[in-house]
GUGULUM-177331 format. One line per 8 residues: their letters; for each residue x, y, z of C-alpha. Coordinates in steps of 0.02 Angstrom, whole numbers, plus 50000, padded with zeros to 5 digits. Example, Ala and Ser with C-alpha at 12.3 -4.5 7.8 and 13.67 -1.06 7.14 Angstrom:
% residues 2
AS) 50615,49775,50390; 50684,49947,50357
% end
This chain:
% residues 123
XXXXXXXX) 53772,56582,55933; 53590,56543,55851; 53655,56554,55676; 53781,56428,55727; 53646,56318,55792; 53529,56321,55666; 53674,56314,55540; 53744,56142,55629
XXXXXXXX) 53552,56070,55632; 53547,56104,55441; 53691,55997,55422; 53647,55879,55521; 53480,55869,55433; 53572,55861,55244; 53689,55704,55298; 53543,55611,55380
XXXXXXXX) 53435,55645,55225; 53571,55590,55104; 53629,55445,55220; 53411,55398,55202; 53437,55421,55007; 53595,55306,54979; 53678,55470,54916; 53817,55479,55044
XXXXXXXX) 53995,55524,54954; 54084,55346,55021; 53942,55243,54945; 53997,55290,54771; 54080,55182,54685; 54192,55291,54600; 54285,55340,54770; 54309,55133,54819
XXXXXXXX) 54385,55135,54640; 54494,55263,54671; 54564,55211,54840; 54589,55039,54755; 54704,55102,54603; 54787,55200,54732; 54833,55059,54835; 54887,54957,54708
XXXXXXXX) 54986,55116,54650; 55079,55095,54819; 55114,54936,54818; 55192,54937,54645; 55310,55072,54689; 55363,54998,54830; 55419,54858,54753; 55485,54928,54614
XXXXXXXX) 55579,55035,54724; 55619,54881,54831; 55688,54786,54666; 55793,54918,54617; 55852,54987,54775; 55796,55160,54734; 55721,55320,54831; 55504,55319,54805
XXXXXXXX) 55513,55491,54754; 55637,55436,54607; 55488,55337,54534; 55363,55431,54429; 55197,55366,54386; 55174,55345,54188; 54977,55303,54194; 54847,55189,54253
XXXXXXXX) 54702,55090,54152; 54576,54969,54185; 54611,54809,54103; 54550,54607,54102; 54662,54477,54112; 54645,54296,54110; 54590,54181,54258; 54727,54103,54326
XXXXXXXX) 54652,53940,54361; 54558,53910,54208; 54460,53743,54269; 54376,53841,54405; 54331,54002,54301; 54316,54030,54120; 54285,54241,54093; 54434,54373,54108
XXXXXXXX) 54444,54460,54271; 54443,54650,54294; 54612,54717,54356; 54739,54875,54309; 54893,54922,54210; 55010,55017,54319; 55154,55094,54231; 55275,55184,54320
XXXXXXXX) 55462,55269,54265; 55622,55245,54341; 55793,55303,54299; 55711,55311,54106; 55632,55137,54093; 55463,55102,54109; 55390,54944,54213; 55223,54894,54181
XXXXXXXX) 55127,54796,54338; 54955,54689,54324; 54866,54710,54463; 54679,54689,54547; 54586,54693,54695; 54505,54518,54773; 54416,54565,54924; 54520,54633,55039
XXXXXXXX) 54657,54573,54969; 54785,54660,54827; 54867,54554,54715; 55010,54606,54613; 55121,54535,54446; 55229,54603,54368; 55302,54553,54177; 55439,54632,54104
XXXXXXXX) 55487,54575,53950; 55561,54725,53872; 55628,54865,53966; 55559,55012,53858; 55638,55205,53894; 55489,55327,53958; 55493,55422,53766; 55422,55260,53668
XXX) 55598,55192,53630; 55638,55012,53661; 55830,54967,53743
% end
């Protein structure tokens, strides 16, 4: 029973001291990035799977990438704004979304001008 004492102060001792330091593993940035890709991840196959009337699990996720795109009211802003490429698979196509994070809020575009099959071939 002591060494489970002493073992939960030690703990309790290394999360206060990291939480002091700044170093606790929510605060990095890398893990809000993450979740965010994710959710946009989520959202794009769900409408993707809305639009085509498919089952989620037929929808395979090509890649992910961090890209700019322009502002879309250029009067107020002139830089690009940070966002992602989502590319996901379905019945051998491959739909490409635009999407970024604003706050709390997730917005999602999607373009597709070319339906291209998942081995590099256009149709």
């Amino acid at each position: 029973m002591k060494i489970i004492w002493k073992a939960g102060r030690w703990l309790v001792m290394i999360v206060v001291l990291l939480s002091v330091t700044g170093n606790t593993p929510a605060d990095r940035p890398g893990r809000q990035e993450d979740a965010q890709v994710a959710t946009l991840v989520r959202l794009a196959r769900t409408d993707l799977q809305a639009r085509l009337g498919i089952r989620a699990k037929a929808i395979a996720l090509e890649s992910t990438r961090p890209s700019t795109f322009p502002c879309p009211a250029p009067d107020t802003c002139q830089e690009r704004q940070p966002g992602y490429v989502v590319r996901l698979a379905a019945d051998d196509l491959v739909y490409e979304y635009n999407a970024r994070v604003v706050g709390k809020q997730c917005i999602l575009w999607h373009e597709v001008e070319v339906a291209q099959l998942s081995d590099g071939g256009e149709k």
